[in-house]
MARVEX-435635 format. One record per residue (C-alpha): residue number from 1; chain; x, y, z. Coordinates in Angstrom, 3 decimals. Example, Ala and Ser with C-alpha at 12.3 -4.5 7.8 and 13.67 -1.06 7.14 Angstrom:
<fivos>
{1 'A' {12.300 -4.500 7.800}}
{2 'A' {13.670 -1.060 7.140}}
</fivos>
This chain:
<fivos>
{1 'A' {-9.332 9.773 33.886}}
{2 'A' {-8.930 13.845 32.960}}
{3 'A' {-5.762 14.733 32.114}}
{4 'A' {-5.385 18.605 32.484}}
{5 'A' {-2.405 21.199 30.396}}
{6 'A' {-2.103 23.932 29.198}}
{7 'A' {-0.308 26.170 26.700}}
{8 'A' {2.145 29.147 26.259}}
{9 'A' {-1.466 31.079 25.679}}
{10 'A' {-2.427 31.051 29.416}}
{11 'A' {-6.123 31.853 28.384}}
{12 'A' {-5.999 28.840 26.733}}
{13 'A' {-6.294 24.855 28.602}}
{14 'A' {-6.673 21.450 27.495}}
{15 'A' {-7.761 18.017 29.245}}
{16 'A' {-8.236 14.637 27.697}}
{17 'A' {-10.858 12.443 29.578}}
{18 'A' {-12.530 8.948 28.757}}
{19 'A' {-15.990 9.293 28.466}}
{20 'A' {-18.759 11.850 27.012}}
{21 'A' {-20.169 11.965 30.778}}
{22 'A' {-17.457 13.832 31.741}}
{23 'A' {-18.590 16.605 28.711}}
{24 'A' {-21.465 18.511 29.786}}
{25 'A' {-24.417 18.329 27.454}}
{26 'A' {-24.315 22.116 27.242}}
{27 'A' {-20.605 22.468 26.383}}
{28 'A' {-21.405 19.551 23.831}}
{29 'A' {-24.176 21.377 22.230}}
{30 'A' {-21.993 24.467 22.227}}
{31 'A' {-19.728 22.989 19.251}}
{32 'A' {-22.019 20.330 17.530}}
{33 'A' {-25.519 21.794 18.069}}
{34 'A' {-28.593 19.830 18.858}}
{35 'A' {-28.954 17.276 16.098}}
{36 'A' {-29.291 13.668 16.863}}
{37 'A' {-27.335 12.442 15.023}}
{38 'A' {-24.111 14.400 16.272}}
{39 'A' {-25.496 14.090 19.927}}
{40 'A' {-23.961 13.560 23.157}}
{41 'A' {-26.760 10.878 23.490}}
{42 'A' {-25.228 8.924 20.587}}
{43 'A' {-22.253 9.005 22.229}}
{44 'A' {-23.418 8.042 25.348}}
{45 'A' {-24.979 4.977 23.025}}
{46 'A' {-22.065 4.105 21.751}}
{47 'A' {-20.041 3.951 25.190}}
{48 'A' {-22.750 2.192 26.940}}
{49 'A' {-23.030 -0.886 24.204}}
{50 'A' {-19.227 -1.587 25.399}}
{51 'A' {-18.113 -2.283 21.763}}
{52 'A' {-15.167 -5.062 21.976}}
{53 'A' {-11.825 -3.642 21.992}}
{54 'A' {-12.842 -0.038 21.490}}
{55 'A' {-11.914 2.934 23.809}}
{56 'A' {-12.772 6.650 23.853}}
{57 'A' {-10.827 9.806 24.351}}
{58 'A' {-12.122 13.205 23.870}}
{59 'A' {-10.275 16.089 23.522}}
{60 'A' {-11.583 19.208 25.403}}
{61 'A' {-10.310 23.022 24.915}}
{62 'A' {-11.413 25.366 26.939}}
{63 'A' {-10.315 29.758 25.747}}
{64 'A' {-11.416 31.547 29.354}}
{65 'A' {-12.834 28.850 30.661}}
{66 'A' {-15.468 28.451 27.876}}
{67 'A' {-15.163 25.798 25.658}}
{68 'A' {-13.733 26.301 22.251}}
{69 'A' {-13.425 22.533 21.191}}
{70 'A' {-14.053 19.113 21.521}}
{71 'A' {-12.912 16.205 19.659}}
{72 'A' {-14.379 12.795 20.429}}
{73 'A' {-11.251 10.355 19.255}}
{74 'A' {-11.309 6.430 19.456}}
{75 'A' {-9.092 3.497 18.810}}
{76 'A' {-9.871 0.280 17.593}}
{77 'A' {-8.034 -2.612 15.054}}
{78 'A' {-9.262 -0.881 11.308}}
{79 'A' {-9.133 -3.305 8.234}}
{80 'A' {-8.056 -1.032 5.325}}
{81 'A' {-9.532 -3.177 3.048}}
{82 'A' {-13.019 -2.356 4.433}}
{83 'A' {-12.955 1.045 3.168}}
{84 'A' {-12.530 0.768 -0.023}}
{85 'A' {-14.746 1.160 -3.070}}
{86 'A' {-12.873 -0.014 -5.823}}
{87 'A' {-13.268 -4.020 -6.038}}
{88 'A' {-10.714 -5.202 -8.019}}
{89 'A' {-7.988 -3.248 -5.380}}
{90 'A' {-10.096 -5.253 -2.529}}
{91 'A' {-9.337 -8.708 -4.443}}
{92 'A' {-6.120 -7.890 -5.293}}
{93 'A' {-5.084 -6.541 -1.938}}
{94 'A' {-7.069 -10.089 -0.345}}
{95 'A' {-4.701 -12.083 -2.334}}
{96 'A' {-1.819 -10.492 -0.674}}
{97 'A' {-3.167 -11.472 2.362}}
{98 'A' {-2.706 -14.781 2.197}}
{99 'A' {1.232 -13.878 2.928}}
{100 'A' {0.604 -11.732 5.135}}
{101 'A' {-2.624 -12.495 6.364}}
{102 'A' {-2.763 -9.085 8.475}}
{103 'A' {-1.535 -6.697 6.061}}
{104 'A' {-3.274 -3.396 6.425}}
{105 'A' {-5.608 -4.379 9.400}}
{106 'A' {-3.891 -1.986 11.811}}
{107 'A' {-4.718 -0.401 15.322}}
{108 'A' {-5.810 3.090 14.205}}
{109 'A' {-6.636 5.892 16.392}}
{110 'A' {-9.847 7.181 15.000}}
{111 'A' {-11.499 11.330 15.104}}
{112 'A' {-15.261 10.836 14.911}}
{113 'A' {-18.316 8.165 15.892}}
{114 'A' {-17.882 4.915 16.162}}
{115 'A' {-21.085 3.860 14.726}}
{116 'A' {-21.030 5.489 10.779}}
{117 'A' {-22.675 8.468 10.980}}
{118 'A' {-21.565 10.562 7.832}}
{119 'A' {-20.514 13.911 9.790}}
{120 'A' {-17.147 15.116 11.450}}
{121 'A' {-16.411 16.006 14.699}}
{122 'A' {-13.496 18.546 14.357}}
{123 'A' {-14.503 21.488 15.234}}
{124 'A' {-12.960 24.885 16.391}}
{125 'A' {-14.909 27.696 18.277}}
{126 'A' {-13.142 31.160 18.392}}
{127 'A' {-13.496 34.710 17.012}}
{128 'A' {-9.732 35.324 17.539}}
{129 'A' {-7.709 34.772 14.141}}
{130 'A' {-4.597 33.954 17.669}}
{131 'A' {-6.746 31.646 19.775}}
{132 'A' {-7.614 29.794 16.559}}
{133 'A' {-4.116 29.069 15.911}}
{134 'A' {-3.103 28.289 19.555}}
{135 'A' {-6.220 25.743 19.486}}
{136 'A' {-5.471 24.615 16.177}}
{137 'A' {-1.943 23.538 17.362}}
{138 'A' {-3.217 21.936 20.563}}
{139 'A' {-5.557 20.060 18.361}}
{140 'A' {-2.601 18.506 15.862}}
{141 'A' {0.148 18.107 18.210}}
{142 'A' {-2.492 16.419 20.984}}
{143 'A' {-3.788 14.141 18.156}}
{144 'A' {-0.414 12.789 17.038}}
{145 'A' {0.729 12.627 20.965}}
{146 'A' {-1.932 10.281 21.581}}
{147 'A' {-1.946 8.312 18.661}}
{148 'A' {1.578 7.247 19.878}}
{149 'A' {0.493 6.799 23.550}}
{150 'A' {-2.266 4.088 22.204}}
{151 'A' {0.633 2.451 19.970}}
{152 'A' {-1.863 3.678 17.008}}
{153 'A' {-0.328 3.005 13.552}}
{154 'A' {-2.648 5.373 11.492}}
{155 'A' {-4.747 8.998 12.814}}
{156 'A' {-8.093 8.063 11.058}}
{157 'A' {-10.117 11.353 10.850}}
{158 'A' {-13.779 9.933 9.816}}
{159 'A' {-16.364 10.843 7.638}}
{160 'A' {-15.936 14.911 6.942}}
{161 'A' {-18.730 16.206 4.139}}
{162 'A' {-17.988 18.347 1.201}}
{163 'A' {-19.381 21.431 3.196}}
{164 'A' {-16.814 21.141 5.635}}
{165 'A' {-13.494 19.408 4.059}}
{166 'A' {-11.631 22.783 3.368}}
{167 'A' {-12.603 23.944 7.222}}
{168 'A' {-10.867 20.486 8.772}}
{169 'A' {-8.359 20.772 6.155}}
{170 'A' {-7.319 24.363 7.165}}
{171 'A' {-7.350 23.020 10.998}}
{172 'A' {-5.269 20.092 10.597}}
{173 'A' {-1.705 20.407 9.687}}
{174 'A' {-0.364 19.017 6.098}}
{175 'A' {0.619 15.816 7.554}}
{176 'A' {-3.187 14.862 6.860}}
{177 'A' {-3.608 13.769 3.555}}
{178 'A' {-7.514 13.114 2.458}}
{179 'A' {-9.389 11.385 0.038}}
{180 'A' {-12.993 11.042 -0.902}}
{181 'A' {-14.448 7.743 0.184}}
{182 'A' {-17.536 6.496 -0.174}}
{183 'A' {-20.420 9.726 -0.503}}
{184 'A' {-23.674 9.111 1.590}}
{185 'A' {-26.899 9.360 -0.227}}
{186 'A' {-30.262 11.913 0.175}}
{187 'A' {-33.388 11.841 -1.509}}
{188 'A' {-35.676 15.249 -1.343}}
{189 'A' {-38.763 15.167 -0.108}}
{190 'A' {-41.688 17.610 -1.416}}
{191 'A' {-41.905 19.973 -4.418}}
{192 'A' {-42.605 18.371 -7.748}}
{193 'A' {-41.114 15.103 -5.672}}
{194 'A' {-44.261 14.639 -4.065}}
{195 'A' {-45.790 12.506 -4.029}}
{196 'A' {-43.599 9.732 -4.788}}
{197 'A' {-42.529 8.788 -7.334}}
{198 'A' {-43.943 11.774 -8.794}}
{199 'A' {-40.273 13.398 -9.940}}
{200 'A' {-38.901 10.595 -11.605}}
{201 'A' {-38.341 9.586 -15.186}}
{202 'A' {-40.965 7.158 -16.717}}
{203 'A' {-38.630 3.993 -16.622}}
{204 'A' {-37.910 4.429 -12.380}}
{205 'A' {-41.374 5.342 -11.421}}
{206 'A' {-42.095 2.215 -13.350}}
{207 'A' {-39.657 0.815 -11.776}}
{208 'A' {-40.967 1.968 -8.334}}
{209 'A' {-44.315 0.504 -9.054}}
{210 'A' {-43.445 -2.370 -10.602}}
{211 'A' {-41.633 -3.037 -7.121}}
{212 'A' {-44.312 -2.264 -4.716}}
{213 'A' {-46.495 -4.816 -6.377}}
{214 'A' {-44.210 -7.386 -5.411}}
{215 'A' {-43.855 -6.478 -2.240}}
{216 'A' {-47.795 -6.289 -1.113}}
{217 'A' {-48.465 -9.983 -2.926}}
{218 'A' {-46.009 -11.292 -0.220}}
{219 'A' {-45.669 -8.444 2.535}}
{220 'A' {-46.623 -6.033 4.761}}
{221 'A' {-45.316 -3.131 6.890}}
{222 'A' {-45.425 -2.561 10.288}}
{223 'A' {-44.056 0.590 12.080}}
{224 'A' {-43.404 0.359 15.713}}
{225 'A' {-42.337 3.045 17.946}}
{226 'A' {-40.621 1.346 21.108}}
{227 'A' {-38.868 -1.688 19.487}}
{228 'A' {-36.896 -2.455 22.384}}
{229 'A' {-38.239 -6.049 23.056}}
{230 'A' {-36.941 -6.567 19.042}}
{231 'A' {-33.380 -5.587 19.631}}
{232 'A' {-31.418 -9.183 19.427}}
{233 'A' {-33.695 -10.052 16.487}}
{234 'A' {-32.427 -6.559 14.870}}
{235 'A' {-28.885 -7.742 15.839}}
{236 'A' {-29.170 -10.776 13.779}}
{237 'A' {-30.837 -9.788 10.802}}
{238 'A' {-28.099 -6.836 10.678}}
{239 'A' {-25.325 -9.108 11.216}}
{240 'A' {-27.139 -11.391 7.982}}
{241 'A' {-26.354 -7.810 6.219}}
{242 'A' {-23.228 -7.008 7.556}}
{243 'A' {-21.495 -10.579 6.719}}
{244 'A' {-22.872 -9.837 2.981}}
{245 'A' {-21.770 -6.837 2.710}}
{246 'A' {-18.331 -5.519 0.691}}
{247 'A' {-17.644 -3.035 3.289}}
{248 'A' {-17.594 -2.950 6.669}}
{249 'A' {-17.609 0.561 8.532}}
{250 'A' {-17.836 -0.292 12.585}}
{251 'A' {-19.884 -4.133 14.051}}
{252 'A' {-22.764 -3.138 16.242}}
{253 'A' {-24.608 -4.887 18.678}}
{254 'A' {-28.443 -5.287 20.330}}
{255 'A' {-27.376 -3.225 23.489}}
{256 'A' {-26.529 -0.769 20.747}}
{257 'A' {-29.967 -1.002 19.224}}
{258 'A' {-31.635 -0.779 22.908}}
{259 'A' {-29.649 2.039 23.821}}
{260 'A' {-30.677 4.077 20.465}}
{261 'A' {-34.492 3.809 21.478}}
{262 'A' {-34.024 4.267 24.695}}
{263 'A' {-32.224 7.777 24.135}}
{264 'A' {-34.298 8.814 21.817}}
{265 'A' {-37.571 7.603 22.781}}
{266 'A' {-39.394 9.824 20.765}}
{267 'A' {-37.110 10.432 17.779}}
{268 'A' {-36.256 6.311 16.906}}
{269 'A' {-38.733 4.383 15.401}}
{270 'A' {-38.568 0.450 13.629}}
{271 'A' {-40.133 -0.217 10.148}}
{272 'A' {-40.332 -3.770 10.112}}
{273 'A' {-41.856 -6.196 7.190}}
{274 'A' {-43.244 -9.577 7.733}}
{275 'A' {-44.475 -11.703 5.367}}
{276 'A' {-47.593 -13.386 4.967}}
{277 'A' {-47.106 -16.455 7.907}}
{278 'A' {-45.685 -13.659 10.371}}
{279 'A' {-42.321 -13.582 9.884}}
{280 'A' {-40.126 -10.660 10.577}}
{281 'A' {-38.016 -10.458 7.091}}
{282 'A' {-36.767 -6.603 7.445}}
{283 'A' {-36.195 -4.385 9.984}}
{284 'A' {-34.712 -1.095 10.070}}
{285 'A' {-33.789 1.449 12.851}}
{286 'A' {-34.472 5.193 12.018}}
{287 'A' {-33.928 8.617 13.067}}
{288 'A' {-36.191 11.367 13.129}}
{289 'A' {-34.875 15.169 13.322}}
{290 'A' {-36.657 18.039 12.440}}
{291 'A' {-36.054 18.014 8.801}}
{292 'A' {-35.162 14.265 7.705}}
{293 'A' {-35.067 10.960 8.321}}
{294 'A' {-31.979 8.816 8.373}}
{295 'A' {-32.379 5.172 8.115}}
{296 'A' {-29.354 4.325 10.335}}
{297 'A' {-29.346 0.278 10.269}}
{298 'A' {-31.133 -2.436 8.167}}
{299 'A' {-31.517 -5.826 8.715}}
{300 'A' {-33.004 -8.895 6.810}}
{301 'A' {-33.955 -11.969 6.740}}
{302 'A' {-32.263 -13.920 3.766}}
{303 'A' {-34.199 -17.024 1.750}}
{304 'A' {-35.350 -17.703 -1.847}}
{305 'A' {-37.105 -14.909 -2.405}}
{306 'A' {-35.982 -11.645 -3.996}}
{307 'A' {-34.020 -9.837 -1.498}}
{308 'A' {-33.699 -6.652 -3.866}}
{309 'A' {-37.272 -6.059 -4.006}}
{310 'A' {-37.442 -5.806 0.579}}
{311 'A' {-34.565 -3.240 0.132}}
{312 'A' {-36.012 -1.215 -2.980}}
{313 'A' {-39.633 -1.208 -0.434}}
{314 'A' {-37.392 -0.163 2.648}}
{315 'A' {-36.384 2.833 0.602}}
{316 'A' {-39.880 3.412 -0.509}}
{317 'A' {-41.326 2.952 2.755}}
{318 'A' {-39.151 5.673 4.533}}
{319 'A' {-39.792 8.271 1.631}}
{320 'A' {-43.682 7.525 2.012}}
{321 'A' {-42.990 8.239 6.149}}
{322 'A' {-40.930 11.467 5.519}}
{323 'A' {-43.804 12.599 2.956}}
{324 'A' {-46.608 12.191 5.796}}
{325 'A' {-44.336 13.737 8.517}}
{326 'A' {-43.795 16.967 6.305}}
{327 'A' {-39.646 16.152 6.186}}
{328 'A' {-37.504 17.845 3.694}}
{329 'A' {-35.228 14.627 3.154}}
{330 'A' {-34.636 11.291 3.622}}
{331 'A' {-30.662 10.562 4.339}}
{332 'A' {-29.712 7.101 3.490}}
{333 'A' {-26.092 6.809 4.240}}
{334 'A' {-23.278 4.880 2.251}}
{335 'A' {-22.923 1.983 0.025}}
{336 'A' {-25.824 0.078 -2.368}}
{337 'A' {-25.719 3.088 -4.483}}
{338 'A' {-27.257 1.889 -7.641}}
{339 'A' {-30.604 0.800 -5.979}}
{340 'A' {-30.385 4.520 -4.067}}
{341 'A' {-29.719 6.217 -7.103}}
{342 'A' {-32.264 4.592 -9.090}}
{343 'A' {-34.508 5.120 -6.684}}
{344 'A' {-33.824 9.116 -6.345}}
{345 'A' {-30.836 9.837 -4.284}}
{346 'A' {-28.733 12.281 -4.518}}
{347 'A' {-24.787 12.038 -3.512}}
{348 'A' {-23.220 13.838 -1.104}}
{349 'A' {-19.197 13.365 -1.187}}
{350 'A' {-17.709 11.839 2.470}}
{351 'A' {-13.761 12.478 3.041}}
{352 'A' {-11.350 10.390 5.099}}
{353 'A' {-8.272 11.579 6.553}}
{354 'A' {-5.191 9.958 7.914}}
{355 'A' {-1.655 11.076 9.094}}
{356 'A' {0.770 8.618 10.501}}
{357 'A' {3.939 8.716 12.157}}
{358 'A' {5.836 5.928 10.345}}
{359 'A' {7.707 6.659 7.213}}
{360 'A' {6.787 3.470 5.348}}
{361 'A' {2.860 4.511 5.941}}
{362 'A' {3.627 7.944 5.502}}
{363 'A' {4.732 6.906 1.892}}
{364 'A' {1.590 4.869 1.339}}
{365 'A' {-0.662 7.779 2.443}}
{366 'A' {1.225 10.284 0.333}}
{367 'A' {1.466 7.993 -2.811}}
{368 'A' {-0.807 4.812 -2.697}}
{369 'A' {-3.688 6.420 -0.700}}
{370 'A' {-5.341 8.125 -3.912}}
{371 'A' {-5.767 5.075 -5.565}}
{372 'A' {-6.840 3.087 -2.593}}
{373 'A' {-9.766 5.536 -2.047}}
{374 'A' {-11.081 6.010 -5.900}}
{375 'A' {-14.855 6.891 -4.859}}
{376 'A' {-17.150 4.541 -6.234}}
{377 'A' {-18.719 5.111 -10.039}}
{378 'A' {-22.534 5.969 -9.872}}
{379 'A' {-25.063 5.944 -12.658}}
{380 'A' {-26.926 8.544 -13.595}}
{381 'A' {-30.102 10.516 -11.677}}
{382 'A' {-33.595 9.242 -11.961}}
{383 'A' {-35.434 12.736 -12.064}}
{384 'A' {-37.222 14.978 -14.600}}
{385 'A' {-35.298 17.780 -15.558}}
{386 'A' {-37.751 20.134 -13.683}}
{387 'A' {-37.596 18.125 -10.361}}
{388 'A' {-33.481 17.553 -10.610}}
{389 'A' {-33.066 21.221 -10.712}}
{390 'A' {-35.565 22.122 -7.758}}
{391 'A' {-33.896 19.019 -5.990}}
{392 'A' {-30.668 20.773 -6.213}}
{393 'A' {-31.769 24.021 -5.457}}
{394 'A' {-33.433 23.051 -2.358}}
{395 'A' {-30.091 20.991 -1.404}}
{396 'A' {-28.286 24.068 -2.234}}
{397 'A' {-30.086 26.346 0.338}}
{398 'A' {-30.098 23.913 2.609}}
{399 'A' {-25.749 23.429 2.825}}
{400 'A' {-25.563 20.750 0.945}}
{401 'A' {-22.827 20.407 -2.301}}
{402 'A' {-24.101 17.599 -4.252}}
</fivos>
């Protein structure tokens, strides 16, 4: 379905449709560029798992009949609760539940990727100080019109980085009110952090070492390229993770897994570890652009064992890849930050949004919101002074704001 308008600037049209197939790729590239991980291809991943009770809208703006924006949108049941960092909120907030068993797990209608992919999707394309406005209106009033349509109790705008939060800020209206969540994670690759764990203090490349020797008495690697035959096992190992885990961003599936090496065929790879009788105990799914790797989704096998030292090697092992493919980073996402950090990441703030057209909510965001989303306390860097500061220089000149 395309829904077609227009407003008072007769230069300037609108449609809403329901899929990413009905975006050219070209128009697509036009305001997100070519990396992966912000692809039409993802998307087109994403549609083509059929997620349960998840549907897509996307936002197209067209100045002359060129596009000037897109904004993929979504709308799903969110649990509050997921999101947040701060664990004594999460228990507290759990014991309310059991009065109202479905406090804050609300339908929310939801700017960005379905699948957690640490970048926003709001994005405006003009050189006109007057077309930016008349798209920037389109963009706020459109959001909040179809939030209502979908019965939507909360606008969710997802994962924006530091780089961009005062460019979405400026585009959306005041009635979005945002908070810093949970950052995603980077470790640099090359300099005097090659090879690893060449960069870091004494105690972590101990640490490091100390680790990898517990891994190869029990383990090995294996790193396959076309890992579609290993897609349901993936599913279930990541689903082990996933019911372990404190937060919960988005449940995947295998036909997601499939449809992520079958769109990128040559830019997906699996790094799986067995043990010594053959049995898969990890396996990952990552992504290869031109100048990192991001280890999207991990799964693993649980028993008696030390399930810390497979993770710490699965952070080890994709740094060890990225070195031999010449990468600048490796990108490791959200959450576990102490085994990141410890390991060399660097953190990279994440912001959520929301707006809603309630006044009770609208109180909550305004007031309770802050507290809600308290980012998450982090220990200190691993690095030598030397390697920290080329670290952050190289993040620097590279956009990041660490």
């Amino acid at each position: 379905m395309v829904l077609t308008d227009s407003f008072p600037n007769n230069n300037i049209t609108f449609e809403w449709c329901n899929s990413v197939k009905q975006i050219h790729v070209s128009e697509w590239e036009t305001i997100f560029g070519k990396r992966d991980i912000k692809s039409h291809n993802l998307f087109l991943a994403m549609e083509e798992a059929n997620f349960t009770d998840v549907d897509y809208y996307y936002l197209k703006i067209y100045n002359r009949g060129k596009i000037a924006s897109i904004t993929p949108c979504l709308d799903y049941k969110l649990d509050i609760i997921d999101l947040l960092a701060n664990k004594k909120l999460r228990d507290l907030l759990n014991k309310m539940r059991k009065v109202s068993p479905n406090f804050l797990k609300l339908k929310t209608f939801v700017v960005g990727s379905y699948a957690a992919t640490c970048e926003g999707f709001v994005e405006i394309l003009s050189d006109k100080e007057e077309d930016y406005r008349e798209i920037q209106k389109i963009i706020n009033r459109e959001l909040k019109k179809k939030g209502k349509e979908t019965k939507s109790k909360f606008i969710f705008i997802k994962d924006v980085r530091e780089v961009e939060i005062e460019k979405v800020k400026n585009i959306l209206n005041e009635d979005f009110h945002f908070f810093v969540s949970f950052p995603t994670t980077l470790i640099p690759v090359g300099g005097k952090c090659t090879p690893y764990p060449a960069g870091l203090r004494s105690k972590y490349k101990q640490r490091c070492r100390h680790a990898k020797k517990l891994f190869e008495l029990d383990f090995h690697w294996e790193v396959i390229n076309d890992f579609s035959q290993h897609t349901k096992l993936l599913e279930e190992l990541y689903l082990n993770v996933l019911h372990k885990a404190k937060n919960r961003f988005e449940v995947l599936n295998a036909s997601f897994f499939a449809n992520i090496n079958n769109r990128f065929p040559e830019q997906s790879f699996s790094m799986i570890a067995k043990n010594k009788n053959g049995q898969v105990r990890v396996m990952t799914v990552v992504l290869e652009e031109e100048d990192r790797l991001l280890p999207l989704y991990l799964g693993i096998e649980y028993m008696n064992d030390d399930a810390r030292i497979l993770y710490l090697n699965t952070i080890y092992k994709t740094i060890e890849i990225a070195e031999a493919k010449g990468k600048e980073f490796v990108e490791l996402g959200q959450t576990s930050y102490d085994p990141k950090v410890r390991s060399g990441a660097f953190l990279d703030n994440v912001y959520y949004g929301f707006s809603s057209s309630g006044l009770f909510r609208r109180l909550l965001i305004k007031h309770v919101f802050k507290y809600l989303f308290a980012p998450p306390v982090i220990s200190t860097h691993a690095y030598t002074k030397e390697a920290r500061n080329e670290a952050i220089e190289k993040f620097r000149s590279n956009g990041f704001r660490i």
